[in-house]
N, CA, C and O of each residue as an XYZ file, in Angstrom:
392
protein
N       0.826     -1.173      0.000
C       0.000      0.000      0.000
C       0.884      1.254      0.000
O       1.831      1.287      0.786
N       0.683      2.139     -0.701
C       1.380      3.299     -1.191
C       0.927      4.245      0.039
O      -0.283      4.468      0.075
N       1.731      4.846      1.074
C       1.766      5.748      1.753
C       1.469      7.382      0.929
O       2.116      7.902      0.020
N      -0.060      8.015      1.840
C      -0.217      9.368      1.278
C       0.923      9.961      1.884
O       1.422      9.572      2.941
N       1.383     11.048      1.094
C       2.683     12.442      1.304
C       2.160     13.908      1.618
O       1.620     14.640      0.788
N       2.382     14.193      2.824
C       2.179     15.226      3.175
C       3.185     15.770      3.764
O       3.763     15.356      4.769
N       3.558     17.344      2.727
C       4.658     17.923      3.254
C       3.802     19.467      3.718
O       2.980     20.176      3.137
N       4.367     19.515      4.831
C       3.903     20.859      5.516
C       4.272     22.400      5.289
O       5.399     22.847      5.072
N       3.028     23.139      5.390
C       3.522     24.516      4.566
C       4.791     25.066      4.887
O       5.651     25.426      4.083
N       4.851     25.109      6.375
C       6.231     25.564      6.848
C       7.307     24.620      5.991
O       7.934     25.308      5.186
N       7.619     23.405      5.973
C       8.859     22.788      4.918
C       8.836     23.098      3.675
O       9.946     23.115      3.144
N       7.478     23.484      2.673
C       7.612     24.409      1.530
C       8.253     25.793      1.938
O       9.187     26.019      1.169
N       8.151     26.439      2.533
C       8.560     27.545      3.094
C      10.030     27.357      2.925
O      10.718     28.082      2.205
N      10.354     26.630      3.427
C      11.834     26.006      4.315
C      12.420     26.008      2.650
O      13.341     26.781      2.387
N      11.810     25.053      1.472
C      12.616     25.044      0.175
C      12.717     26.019     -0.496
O      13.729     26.386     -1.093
N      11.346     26.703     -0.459
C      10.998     28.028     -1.233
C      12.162     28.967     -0.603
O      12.766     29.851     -1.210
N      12.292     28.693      0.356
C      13.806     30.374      1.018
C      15.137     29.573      0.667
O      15.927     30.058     -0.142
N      15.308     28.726      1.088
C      16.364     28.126      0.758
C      17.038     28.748     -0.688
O      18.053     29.438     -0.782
N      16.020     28.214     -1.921
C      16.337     27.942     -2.867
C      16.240     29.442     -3.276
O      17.276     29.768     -3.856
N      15.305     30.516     -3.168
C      15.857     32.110     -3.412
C      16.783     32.357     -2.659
O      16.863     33.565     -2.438
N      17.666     31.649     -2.063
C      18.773     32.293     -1.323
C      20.148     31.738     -2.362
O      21.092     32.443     -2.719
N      20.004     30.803     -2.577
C      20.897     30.138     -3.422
C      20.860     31.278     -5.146
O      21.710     31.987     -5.684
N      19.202     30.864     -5.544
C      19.565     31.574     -6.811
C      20.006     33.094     -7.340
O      19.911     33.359     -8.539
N      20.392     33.870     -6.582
C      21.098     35.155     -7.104
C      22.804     34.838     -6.516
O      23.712     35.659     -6.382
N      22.812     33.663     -6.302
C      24.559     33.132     -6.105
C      24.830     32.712     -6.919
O      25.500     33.390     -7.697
N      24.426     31.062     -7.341
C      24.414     30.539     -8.852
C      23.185     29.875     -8.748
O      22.757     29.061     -7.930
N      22.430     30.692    -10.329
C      21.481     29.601    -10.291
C      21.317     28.215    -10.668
O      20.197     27.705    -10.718
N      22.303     27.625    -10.917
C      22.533     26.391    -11.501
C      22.081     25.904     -9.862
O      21.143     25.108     -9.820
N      22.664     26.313     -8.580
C      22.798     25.964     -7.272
C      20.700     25.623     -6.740
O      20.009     24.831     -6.099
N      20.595     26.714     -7.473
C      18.990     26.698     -7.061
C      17.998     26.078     -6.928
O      17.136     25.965     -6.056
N      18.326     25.390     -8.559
C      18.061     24.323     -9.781
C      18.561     23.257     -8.852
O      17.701     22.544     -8.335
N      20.080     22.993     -8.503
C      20.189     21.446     -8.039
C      19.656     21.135     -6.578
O      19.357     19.968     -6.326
N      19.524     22.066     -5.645
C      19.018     22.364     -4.319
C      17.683     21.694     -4.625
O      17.847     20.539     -4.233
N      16.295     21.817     -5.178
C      15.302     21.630     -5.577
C      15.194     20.421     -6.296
O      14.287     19.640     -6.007
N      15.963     20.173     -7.154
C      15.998     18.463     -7.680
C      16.671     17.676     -6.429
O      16.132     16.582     -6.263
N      17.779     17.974     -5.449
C      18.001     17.053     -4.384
C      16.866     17.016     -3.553
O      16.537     15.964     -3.006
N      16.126     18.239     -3.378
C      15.095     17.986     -2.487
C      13.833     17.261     -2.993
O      12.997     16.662     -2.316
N      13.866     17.412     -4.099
C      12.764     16.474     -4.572
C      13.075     15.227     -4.685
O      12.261     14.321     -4.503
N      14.345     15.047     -5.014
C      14.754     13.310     -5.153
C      14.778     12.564     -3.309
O      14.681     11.341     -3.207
N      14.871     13.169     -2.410
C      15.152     13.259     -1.696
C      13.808     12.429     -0.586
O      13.738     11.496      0.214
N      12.710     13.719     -1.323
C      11.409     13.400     -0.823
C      10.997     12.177     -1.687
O      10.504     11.353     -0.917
N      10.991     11.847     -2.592
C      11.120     10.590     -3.421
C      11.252      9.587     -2.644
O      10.292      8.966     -2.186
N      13.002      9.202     -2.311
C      13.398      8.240     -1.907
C      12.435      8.171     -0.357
O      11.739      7.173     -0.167
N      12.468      9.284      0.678
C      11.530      9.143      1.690
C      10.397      8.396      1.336
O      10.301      7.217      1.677
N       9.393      9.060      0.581
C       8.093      8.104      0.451
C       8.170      6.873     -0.444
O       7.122      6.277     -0.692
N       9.078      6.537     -0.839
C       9.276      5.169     -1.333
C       9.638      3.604      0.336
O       9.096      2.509      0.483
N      10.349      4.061      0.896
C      11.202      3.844      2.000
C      11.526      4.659      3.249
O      12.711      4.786      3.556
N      10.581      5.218      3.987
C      10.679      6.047      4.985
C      11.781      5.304      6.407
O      12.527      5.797      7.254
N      11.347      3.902      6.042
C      12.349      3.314      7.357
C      13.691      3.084      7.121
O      14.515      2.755      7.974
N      13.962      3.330      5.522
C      15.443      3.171      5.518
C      16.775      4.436      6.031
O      17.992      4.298      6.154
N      15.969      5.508      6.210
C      16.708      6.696      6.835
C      16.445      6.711      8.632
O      15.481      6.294      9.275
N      17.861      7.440      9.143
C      17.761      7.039     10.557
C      16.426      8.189     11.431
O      15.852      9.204     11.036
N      16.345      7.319     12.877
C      15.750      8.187     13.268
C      16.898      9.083     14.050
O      18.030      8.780     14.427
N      16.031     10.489     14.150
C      16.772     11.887     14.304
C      16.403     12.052     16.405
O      17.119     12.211     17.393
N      15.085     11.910     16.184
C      14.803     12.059     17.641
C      12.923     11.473     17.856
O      11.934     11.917     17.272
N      12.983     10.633     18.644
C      11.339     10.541     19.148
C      11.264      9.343     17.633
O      11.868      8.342     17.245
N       9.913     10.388     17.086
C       9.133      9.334     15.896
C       9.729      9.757     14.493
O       9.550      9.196     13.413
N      10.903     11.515     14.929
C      11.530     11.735     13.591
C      12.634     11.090     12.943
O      13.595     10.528     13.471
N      12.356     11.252     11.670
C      13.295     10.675     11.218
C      14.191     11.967     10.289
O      13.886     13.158     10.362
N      15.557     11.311      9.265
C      15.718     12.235      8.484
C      16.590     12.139      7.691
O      17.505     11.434      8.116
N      16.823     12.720      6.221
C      17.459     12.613      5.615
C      18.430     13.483      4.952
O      18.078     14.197      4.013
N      20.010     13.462      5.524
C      21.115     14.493      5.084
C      20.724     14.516      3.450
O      20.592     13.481      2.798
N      20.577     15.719      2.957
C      21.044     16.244      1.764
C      22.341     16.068      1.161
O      23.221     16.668      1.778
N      22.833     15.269     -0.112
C      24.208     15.500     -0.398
C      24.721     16.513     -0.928
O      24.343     16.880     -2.041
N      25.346     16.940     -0.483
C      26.114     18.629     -1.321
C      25.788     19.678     -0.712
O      26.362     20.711     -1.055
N      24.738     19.740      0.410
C      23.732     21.180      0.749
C      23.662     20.509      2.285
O      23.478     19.330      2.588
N      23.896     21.786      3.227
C      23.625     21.721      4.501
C      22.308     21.868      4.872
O      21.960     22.715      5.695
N      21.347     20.906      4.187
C      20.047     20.755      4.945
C      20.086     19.151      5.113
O      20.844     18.311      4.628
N      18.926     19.040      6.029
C      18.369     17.672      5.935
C      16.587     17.792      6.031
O      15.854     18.661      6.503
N      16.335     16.579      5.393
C      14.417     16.460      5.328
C      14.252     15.678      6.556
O      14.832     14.620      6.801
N      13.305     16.365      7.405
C      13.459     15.734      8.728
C      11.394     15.470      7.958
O      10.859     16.045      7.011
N      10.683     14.123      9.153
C       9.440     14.000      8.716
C       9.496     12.566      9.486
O      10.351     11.880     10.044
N       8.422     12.515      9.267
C       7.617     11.698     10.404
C       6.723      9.870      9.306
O       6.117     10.064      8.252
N       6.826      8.934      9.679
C       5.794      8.223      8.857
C       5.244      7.264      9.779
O       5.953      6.899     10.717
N       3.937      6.748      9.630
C       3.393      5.929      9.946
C       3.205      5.028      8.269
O       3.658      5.270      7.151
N       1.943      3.479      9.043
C       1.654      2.585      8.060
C       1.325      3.569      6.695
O       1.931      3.394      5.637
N       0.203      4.705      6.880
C      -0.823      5.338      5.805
C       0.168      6.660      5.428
O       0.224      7.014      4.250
N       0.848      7.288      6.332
C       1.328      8.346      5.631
C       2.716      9.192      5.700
O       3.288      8.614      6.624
N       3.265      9.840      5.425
C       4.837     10.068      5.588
C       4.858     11.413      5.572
O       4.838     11.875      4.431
N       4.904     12.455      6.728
C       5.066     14.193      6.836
C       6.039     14.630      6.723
O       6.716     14.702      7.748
N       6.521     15.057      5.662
C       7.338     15.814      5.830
C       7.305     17.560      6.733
O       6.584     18.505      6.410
N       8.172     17.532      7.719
C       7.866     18.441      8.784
C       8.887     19.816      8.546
O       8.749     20.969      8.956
N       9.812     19.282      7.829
C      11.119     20.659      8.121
C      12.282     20.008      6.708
O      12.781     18.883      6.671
N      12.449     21.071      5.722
C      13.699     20.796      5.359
C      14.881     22.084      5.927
O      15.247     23.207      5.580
N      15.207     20.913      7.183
C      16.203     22.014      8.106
C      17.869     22.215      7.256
O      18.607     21.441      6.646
N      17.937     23.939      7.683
C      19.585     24.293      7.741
C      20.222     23.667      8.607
O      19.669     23.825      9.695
N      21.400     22.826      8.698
C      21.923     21.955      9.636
C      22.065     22.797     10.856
O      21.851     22.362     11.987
N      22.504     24.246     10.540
C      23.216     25.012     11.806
C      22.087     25.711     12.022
O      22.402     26.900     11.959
N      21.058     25.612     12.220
C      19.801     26.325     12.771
C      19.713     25.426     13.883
O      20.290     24.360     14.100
N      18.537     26.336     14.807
C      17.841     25.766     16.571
C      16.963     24.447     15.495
O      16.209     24.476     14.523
N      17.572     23.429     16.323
C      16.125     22.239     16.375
C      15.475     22.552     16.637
O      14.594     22.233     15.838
N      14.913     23.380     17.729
C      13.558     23.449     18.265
C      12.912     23.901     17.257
O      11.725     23.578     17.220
N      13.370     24.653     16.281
C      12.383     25.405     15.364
C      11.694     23.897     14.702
O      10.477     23.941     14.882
N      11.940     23.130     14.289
C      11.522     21.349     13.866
C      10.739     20.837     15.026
O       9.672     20.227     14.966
N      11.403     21.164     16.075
C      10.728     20.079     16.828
C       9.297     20.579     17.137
O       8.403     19.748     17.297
N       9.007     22.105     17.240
C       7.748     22.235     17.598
C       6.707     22.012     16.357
O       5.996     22.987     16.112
N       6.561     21.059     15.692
C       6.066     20.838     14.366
C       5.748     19.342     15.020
O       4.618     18.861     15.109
N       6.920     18.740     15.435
C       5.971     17.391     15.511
C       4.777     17.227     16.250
O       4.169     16.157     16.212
């Protein structure tokens, strides 16, 4: 059974700044920021248990090349994505989401 995907406005938020922060640096950077994060969220809802857990019921997945990670949550029916965090930011800003 195919797990529904729900990523939360705040983690659109989280890509949407990210990725205007990147593109007036290089936009090639912008472009690949956004395909890792999408491949990223991919591999999550394909396999949510193969990435470690982070803390509690989160789990998460380092970004390669880019100091974020997709932090998110899954049960049997569905997989949240909660935060695509800056590594050097407060957790708490993530944690009050779960």
């Amino acid at each position: 059974m195919k797990r529904r995907l729900i990523i939360l406005p705040a983690a659109l938020e989280e890509i949407d700044e990210a990725a205007a922060w990147y593109k007036p640096r290089r936009r090639f950077l912008a472009r690949a920021f956004v395909e890792t994060v999408n491949s990223g969220i991919e591999a999550i809802a394909e396999t949510p248990e193969r990435f470690p857990i982070l803390e509690g019921e989160a789990r998460h997945l380092v970004l390669p090349q880019f100091p974020y990670s997709i932090i998110y949550t899954a049960t049997d029916e569905e997989v949240v994505i909660v935060s695509c965090f800056h590594q050097r930011r407060d957790p708490d800003e993530w944690k009050r989401r779960l």
